[in-house]
C-alpha positions in Angstrom: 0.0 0.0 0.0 3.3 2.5 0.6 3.3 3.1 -3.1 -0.5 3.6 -3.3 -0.3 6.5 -1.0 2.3 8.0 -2.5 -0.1 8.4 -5.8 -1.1 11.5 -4.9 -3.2 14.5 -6.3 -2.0 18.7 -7.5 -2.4 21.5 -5.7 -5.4 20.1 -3.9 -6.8 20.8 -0.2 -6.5 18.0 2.4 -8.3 14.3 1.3 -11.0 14.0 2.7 -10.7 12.0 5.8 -13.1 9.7 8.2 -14.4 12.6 10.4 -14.3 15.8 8.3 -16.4 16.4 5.8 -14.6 16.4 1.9 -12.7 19.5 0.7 -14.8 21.3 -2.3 -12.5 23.7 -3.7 -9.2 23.0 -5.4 -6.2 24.6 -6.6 -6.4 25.0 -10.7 -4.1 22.2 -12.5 -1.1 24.0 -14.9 -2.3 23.9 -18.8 -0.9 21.2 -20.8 1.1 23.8 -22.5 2.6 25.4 -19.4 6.1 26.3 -19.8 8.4 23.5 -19.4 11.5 23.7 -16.5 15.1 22.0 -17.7 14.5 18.7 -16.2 10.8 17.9 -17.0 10.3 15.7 -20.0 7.2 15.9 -22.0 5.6 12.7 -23.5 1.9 10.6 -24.3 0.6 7.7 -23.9 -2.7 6.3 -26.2 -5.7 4.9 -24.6 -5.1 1.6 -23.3 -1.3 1.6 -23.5 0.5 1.5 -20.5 3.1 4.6 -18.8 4.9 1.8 -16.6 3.8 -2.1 -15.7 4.1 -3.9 -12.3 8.0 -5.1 -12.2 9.2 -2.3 -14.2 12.4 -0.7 -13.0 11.9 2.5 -11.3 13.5 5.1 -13.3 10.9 7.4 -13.4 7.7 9.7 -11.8 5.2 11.1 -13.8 2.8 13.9 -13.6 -0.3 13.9 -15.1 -1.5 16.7 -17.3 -4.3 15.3 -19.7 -6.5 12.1 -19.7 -6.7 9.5 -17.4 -4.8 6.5 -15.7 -6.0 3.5 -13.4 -3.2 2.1 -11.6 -3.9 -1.7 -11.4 -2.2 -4.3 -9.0 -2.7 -7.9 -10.0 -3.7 -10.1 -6.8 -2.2 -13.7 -6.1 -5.6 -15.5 -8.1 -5.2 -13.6 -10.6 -7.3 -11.1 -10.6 -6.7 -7.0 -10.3 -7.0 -4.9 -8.1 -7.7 -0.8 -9.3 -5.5 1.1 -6.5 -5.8 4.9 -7.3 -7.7 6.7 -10.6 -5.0 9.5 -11.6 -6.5 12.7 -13.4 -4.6 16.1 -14.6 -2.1 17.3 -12.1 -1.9 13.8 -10.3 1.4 12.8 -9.3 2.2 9.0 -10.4 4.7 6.3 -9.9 6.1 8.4 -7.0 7.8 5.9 -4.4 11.4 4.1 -2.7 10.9 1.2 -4.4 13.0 -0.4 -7.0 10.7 -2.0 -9.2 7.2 -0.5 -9.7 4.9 -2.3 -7.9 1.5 -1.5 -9.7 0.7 -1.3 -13.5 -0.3 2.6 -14.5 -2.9 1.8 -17.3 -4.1 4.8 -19.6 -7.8 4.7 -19.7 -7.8 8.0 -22.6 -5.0 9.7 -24.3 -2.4 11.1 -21.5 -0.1 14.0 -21.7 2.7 13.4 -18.9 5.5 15.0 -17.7 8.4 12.5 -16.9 11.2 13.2 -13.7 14.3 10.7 -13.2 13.6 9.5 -9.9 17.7 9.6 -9.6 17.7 13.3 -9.4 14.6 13.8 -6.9 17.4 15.2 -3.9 19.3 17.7 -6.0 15.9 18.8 -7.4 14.8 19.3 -4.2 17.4 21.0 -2.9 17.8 23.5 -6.1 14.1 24.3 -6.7 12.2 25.1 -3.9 9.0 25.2 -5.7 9.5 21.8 -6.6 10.3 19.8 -3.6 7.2 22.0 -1.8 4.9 20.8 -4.4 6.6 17.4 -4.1 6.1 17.5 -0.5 2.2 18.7 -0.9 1.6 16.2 -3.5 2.8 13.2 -1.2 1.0 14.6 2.3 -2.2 14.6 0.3 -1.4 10.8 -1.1 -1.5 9.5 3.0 -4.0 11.4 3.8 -6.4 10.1 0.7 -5.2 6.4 1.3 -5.7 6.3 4.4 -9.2 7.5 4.3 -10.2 5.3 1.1 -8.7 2.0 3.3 -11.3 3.2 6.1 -14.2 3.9 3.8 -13.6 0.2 1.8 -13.6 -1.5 5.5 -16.5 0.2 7.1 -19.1 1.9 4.2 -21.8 0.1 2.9 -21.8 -0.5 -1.6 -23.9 3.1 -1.8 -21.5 4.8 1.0 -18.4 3.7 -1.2 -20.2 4.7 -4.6 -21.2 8.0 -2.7 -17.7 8.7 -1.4 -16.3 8.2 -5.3 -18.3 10.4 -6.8 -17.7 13.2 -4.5 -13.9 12.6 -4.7 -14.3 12.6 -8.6 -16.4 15.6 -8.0 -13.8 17.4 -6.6 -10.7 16.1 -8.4 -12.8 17.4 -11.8 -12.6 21.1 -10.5 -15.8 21.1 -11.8 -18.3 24.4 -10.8 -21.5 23.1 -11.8 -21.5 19.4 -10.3 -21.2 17.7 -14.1 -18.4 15.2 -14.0 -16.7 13.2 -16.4 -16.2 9.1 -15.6 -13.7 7.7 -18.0 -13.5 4.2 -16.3 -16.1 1.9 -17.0 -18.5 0.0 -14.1 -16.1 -2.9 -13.9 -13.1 -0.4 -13.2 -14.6 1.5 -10.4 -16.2 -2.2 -9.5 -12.7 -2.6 -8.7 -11.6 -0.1 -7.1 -14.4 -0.2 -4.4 -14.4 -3.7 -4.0 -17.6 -4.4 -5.1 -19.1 -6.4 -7.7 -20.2 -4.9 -11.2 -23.8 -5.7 -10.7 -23.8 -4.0 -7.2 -22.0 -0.8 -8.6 -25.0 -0.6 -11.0 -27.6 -1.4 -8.6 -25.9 1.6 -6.2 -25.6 4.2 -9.5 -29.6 3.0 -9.8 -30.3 4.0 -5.9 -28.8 7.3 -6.0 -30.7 8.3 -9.4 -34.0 7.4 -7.9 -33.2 9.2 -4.8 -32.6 11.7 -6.8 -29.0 13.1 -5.8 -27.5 12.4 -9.5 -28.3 13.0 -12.7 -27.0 10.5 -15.3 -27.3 10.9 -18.9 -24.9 9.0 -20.2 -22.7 5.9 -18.4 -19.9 8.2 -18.2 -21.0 11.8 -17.4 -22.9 12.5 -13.9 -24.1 15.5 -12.2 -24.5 15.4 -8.3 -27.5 17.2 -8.0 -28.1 17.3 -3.7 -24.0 17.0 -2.6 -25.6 18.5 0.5 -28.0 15.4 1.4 -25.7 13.0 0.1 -23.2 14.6 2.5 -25.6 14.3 5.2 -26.3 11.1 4.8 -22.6 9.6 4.6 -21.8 11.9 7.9 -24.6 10.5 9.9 -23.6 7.0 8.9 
């Protein structure tokens, strides 16, 4: 799990955690165009090609600046496990370890900006914007983990579909509540832990109740974030 906390979001305000309610505003993500410093390299990845598989030597980090990634860990039967969604400004593939220890999958086209983990400590120590987004980036990562590990162990199917969809809310900067889901029903299946069938029962529940809107599989608008807050916080 070390390396799954360390997949951490831009700019953002604290995760949300177990006892607070979620954060709602975030800090904008750079433009895929933004200027470029010396020792950031620039390249893409097509939909369903991979930045970096499980086993991989760990030469590099990533940030994220367009489309999406899953990061996907395959389990001792066989089957995977989705650890983190990444969106712009996400930081991936950000850890100690030698090898990469998940896959990072490209759900759409991604724009990415590549660092050589070698030279993380001089970077640090000779650009001071860096290593304090580094160190904002990674703080964020815990904190999100560690509230997503509580949320899988305790939170019923429409808790942990609730809880997603305000995350995504907020990760999407998004003013009007509209989001954007890339992954499919099976992908976020996996990531909560669930099975497919209960994900779309749960979607169902919280369009009859009113609190989404859903007019296509993968664009949502959360209507009442207010009583689906309530809810999840009187849980």
């Amino acid at each position: 799990m070390i390396q799954t906390a360390i997949q951490t979001r831009h700019h953002q305000a604290p995760a949300a955690s177990w006892t607070g309610r979620a954060p709602r505003k975030t800090a904008p993500v750079p433009a895929a165009g933004a200027a470029m410093r010396p020792f950031e390299t620039k390249f893409s990845v097509k939909a369903d090609g991979t930045v970096f598989d499980e086993g991989d030597e760990a030469i590099y980090f990533y940030k994220l600046l367009t489309g999406s990634l899953r990061l996907v860990k395959v389990v001792a039967d066989g089957h995977r496990q989705i650890c983190d969604f990444h969106v712009p400004g996400d930081l991936v593939g950000f850890s100690n370890a030698a090898e990469h220890e998940f896959s990072a999958e490209a759900i759409q086209d991604c724009t990415l900006i590549r660092y050589r983990r070698r030279d993380t400590d001089s970077l640090i120590k000779s650009d001071a914007a860096f290593a304090c987004e580094l160190q904002a980036l990674t703080a964020r990562g815990l904190s999100s983990a560690y509230a997503h590990m509580v949320r899988l162990c305790h939170r019923s199917a429409y808790d942990r579909l609730a809880w997603f969809l305000l995350a995504m809310v907020d990760r999407s900067q998004s003013s009007d509540g509209w989001v954007a889901l890339p992954m499919t029903r099976i992908d976020i299946a996996d990531y909560l832990g669930m099975a497919h069938e209960t994900v779309s029962r749960a979607f169902t529940q919280l369009k009859k109740s009113g609190v989404i809107i859903e007019p296509t599989l993968n664009h949502i608008k959360l209507v009442d974030r207010d009583a689906l807050e309530d809810q999840l916080y009187a849980a």
